[in-house]
Each structure stands twice: as structure tokens, then as C-alpha cells.
N, C-alpha and C positions, 0 to 999 in steps of 0.2 A: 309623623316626622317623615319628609321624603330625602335620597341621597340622589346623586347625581348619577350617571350609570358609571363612571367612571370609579367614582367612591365607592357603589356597589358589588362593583367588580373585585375590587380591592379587600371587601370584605367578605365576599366569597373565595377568594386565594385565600383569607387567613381562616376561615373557615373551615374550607376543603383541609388544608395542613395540620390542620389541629384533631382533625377524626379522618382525615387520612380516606377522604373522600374522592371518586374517579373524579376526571376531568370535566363532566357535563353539571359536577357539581350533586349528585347520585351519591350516596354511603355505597362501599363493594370493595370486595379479597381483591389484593393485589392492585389497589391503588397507586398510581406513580405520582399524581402531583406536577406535575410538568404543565401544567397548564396556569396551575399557579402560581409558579415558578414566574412563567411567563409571564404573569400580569403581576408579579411584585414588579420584576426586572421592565417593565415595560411605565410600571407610573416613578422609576428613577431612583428606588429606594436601596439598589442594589448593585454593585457596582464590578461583578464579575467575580464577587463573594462568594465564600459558602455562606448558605442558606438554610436556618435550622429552623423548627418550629417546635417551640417549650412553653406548654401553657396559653396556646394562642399568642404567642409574643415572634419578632421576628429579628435575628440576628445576624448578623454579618462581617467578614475581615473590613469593609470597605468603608464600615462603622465607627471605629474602632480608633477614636480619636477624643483627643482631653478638651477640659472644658473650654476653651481658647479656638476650638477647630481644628489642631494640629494634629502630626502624628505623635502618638509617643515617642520622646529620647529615649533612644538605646544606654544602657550603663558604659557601656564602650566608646561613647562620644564622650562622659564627664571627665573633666579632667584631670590625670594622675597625679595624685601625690607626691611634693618634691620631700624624699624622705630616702638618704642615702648613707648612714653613717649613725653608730653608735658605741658607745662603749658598752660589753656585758653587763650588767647589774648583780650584784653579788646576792638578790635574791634569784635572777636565773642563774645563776653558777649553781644556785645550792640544789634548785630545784632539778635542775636536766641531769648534774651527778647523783642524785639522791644523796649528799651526803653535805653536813654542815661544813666542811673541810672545801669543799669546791673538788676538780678535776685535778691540781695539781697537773703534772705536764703531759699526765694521758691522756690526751684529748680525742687518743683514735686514729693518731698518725693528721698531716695537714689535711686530708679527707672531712675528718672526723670534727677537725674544730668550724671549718666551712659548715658542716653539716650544723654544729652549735649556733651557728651567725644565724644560718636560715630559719633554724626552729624557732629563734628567739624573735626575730621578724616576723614570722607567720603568724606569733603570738601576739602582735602589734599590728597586725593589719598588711604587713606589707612583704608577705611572700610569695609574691608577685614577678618580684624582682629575685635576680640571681646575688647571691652574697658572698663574699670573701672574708676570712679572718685574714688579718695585717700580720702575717708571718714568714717569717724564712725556715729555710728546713736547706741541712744539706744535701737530701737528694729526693729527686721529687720522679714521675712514675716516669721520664726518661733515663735517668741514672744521674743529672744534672743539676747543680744547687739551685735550689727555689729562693727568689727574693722577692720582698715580701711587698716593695711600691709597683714589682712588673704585674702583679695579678690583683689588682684592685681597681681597674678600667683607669678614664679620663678624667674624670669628674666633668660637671660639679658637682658635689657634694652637700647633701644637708642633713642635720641635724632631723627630730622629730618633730621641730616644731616650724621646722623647716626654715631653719636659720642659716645661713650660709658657713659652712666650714671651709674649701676651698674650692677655688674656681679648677683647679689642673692641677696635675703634679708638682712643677713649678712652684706654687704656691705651698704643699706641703714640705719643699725640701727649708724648711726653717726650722728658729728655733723651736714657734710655734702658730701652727698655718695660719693663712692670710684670710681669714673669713671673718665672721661678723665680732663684732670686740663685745661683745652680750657669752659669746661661748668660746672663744679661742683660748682664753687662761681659765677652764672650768671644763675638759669635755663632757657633753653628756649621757646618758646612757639610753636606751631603747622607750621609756618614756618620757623621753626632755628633760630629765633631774639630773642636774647637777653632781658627780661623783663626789665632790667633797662635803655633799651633804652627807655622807656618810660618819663622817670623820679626813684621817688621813688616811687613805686610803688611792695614793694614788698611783703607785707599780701599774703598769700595766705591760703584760707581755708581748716581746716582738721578736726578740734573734736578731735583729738589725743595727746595723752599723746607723750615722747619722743622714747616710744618702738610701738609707731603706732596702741595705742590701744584708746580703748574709755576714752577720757579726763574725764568723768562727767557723772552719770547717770540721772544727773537734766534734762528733757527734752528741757529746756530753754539753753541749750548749742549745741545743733542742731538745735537750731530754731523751733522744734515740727517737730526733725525727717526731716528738709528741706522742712517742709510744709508752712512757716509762713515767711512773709515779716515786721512783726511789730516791731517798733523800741522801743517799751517799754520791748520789752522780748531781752535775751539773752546779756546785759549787764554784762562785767567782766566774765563770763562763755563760750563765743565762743571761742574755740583754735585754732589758724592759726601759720602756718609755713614763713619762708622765703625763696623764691625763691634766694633771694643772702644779703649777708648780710646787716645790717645796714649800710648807705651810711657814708663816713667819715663828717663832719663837716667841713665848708669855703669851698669847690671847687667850680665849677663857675657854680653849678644848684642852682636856687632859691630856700632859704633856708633846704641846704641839699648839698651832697658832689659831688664830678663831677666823682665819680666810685664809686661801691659795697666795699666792707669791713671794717676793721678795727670795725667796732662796733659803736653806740655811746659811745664819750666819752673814744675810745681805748679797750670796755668791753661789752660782750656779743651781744645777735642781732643775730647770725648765724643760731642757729637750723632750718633746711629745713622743718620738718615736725611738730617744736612745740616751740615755742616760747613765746608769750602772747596772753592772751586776746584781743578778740575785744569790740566792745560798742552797736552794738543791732542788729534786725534781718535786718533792715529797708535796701532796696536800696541807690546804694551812690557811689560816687567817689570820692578818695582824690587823686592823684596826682599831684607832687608841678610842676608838667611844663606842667598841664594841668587845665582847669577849673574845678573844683567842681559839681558835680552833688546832692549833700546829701543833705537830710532833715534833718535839727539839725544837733545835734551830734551824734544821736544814730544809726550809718545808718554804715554797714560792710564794708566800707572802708575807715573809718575817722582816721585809723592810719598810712594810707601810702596803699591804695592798690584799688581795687574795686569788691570782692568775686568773686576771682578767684581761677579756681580748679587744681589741678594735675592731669594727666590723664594717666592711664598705661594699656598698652595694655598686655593679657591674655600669648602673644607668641612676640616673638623677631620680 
């Protein structure tokens, strides 16, 4: 069999590299290889690459492309997940407090329940993004009321399955936002389910008036600002929203309707971000198709819920 001297040469570079052979193509200490170097880079195979030699085999950055020719896509170029909004899940409630009861109104101060949004996003994939819990507080680390629609960005907003909730603030000053009619009267929670799958269950905490501002400047309406679990405070003064409206009356959930809306009674129940009072700061769960977690009556979720939050993230 004869090779071309070109060819030859070619196999003499992979040669030399592979026993690390001098340049005249000689076995010897202190071999550089530059000569082979130069007849890789000279029959084109090499494109101003590192150049390694493993096993007689010959590699390179300049290589370094999929089966199509191209270069590899960066993760950085694919594109981001529209995923901006959800409600807690009362198995994350349970799980970030350790306790069956949820957080009740200590959430850690407004810091603290943010810090809850993001954990529970990270856990979904998407904390990535910066997250706000949907709260008011009367004083926040200026000395100044916190209201709960100026710290939750522009929107848009979505859903996890990336369903449209609202396009702008605008859109969320309703009864109940302007987004896709699949999740507007049902919000969902961190994995795209439905909250009234739960049951009734749908309190969700806010402090906020119907324009998303701070309900009350009594500190006893934030629980002490979300520092305070005690059921003797924040009585008739905490403001919660509903994640989907009051359940109808006779459907086939124990005592309670077997879907969201209509209201009690055919009347009112709907406001997402402000609706009524709760009954104290204390831990608790009332869900009618789940067991009971609360201490007394004075525990945040003895009206149908177990203080859970809204959660919006800063960017789409």
C-alpha cells in the first residue's frame, strides 16, 4: 500500500504526537511536537484549536460542532419560560413551615414571605426570576406603608402553564384579572393545579384594599407586619382575596359547592385580591375536604383557606 507524501506526512504528525516523538520524526526526552503541530495545521484540520493527542486520535475547539455542521446553542439562547404568577400550594405551606398548620401570619416579616415565593419557584424551575409575595405591610424598611400591587413589576403575567393571567396592572385592578377565561375564576398554584381542587379553599392572603393598596394601618391587620402567629391579634382586620370565587351551595363537596363561582347565596365572594376579613394571626387549616388543622377559631384559615399567598414574579 503506498500514501501520498502528503498523507504521509500526515501520519507521521499523528505518529510523532502519540509517542511524543522529536520533530525529524526520531523517539527523544523533550520532544515538542511543533512540527506536527504544523503539518496538522497545514493539511486544514485545525483551525487555530487546541490540539491534543489521546490514543493517536486528534482533537480540537474548531471541531467542535453537531451533527448538522453547526456550532453548538448555548442554554442562554433557548428560550425563557413564560411563567410569572402563582398561588402557594398548601403542600408547600406545609412543607417550608414544617408544620401541618402552615405559617400562619409569621412569615418572617414581608422579607420572609418573598423569600417563601422564591423558594417555592426554585422548586419549579423557575428561580431565575426575582418573586414577590402580593402583600401589604404597614411599614416596610423605609418607615413607609408597603402596598402590595407597587412591588409586583408590569406584567405580563403567567400562569405555569403559561396561561395568560394579566397583561398590566390595569388589567388586575378587577373583580377578577383580565387573562385567559381557562384560569381567571380558578387561580392556580406553582404546578398549574387548580386551587379548588383542593376543596374550598380559597382565602388567600393580601392586606389589601380593592386597588391593591394597604387595607388598614392598624398593625394588627398584618399580623405585626407578618411577624406574629397569635390568634388573639388580627381578628376582623386581616384582608384576603379569593383565588376563585365562593363555591355554589349543594354540589356534591361536603358542605360547599362541587365548582367555584356564582357566589354565596348567588352574591358577591369573587374579589381575587380583597374580599373579607379573616379571624387571627394563629396557624390553621380549614378545608371542607380536608381535615382541620386550627387552633380555635382564631387561626387564618377558618374561613375556607390555609394563608396562602400570591406570588408574582418581577419579569414574564
Amino acid at each position: 500500500m503506498s500514501f501520498s507524501p502528503r498523507i504521509l506526512s500526515y501520519l507521521i504528525a499523528v505518529l510523532c504526537l502519540a509517542t511524543a516523538c522529536a520533530e525529524d520524526g526520531s523517539s527523544g526526552d523533550g520532544a515538542s511536537g511543533d512540527g506536527a503541530t504544523a503539518v496538522v495545521s497545514d493539511l486544514g484540520l485545525n483551525d487555530g484549536g487546541d490540539v491534543r493527542a489521546s490514543d493517536g486520535m486528534i482533537s480540537g475547539d474548531a471541531m467542535s460542532v453537531d451533527s448538522a455542521g453547526e456550532p453548538p446553542v448555548s442554554d442562554a439562547t433557548a428560550p425563557q419560560r413564560r411563567f410569572s404568577f402563582f398561588v402557594t400550594s398548601l403542600e408547600a405551606m406545609r412543607r417550608l413551615s414544617g408544620s401541618q398548620d402552615g405559617f400562619g401570619g409569621n412569615l418572617g416579616g414581608i422579607e420572609g414571605a418573598d423569600g417563601i415565593c422564591q423558594t417555592i419557584a426554585e422548586g419549579v424551575g423557575a428561580g431565575d426570576k426575582v418573586w414577590r409575595a402580593f402583600l401589604s405591610a404597614t411599614q416596610g424598611a423605609d418607615g413607609a406603608p408597603v402596598h402590595a400591587i407597587e412591588r409586583i413589576g408590569e406584567g405580563p403575567w403567567y400562569d405555569a402553564n403559561e396561561r395568560l393571567v394579566s397583561e398590566n396592572i390595569s388589567g388586575l385592578l378587577n373583580e377578577r384579572p383580565d387573562g385567559d377565561p381557562q384560569i381567571i375564576n380558578d387561580l392556580p398554584d406553582e404546578n398549574g393545579v387548580p386551587i379548588s381542587a383542593l376543596g374550598d379553599a380559597h382565602d388567600v392572603v393580601t392586606a389589601s384594599n380593592q386597588e391593591g393598596r394597604l387595607y388598614s394601618m392598624d398593625p394588627a391587620s398584618t399580623c405585626n407586619d407578618w411577624t406574629s402567629d397569635d390568634g388573639d391579634i388580627g381578628g376582623g382586620l386581616i384582608m384576603c382575596g379569593h383565588s376563585f370565587p365562593r363555591m355554589t351551595i349543594g354540589g356534591n363537596r361536603p358542605g360547599g359547592g362541587d365548582r367555584p363561582g356564582g357566589g354565596r347565596g348567588g352574591t358577591g365572594g369573587a374579589n381575587w385580591m380583597s374580599d373579607h376579613t379573616l379571624r387571627g394571626c394563629a396557624p390553621g387549616v380549614e378545608v371542607r375536604n380536608i381535615p382541620g388543622g386550627g387552633r380555635g377559631a382564631n387561626f387564618i384559615g377558618a374561613a375556607g383557606g390555609y394563608g396562602g399567598l400570591y406570588c408574582f414574579a418581577l419579569t414574564p
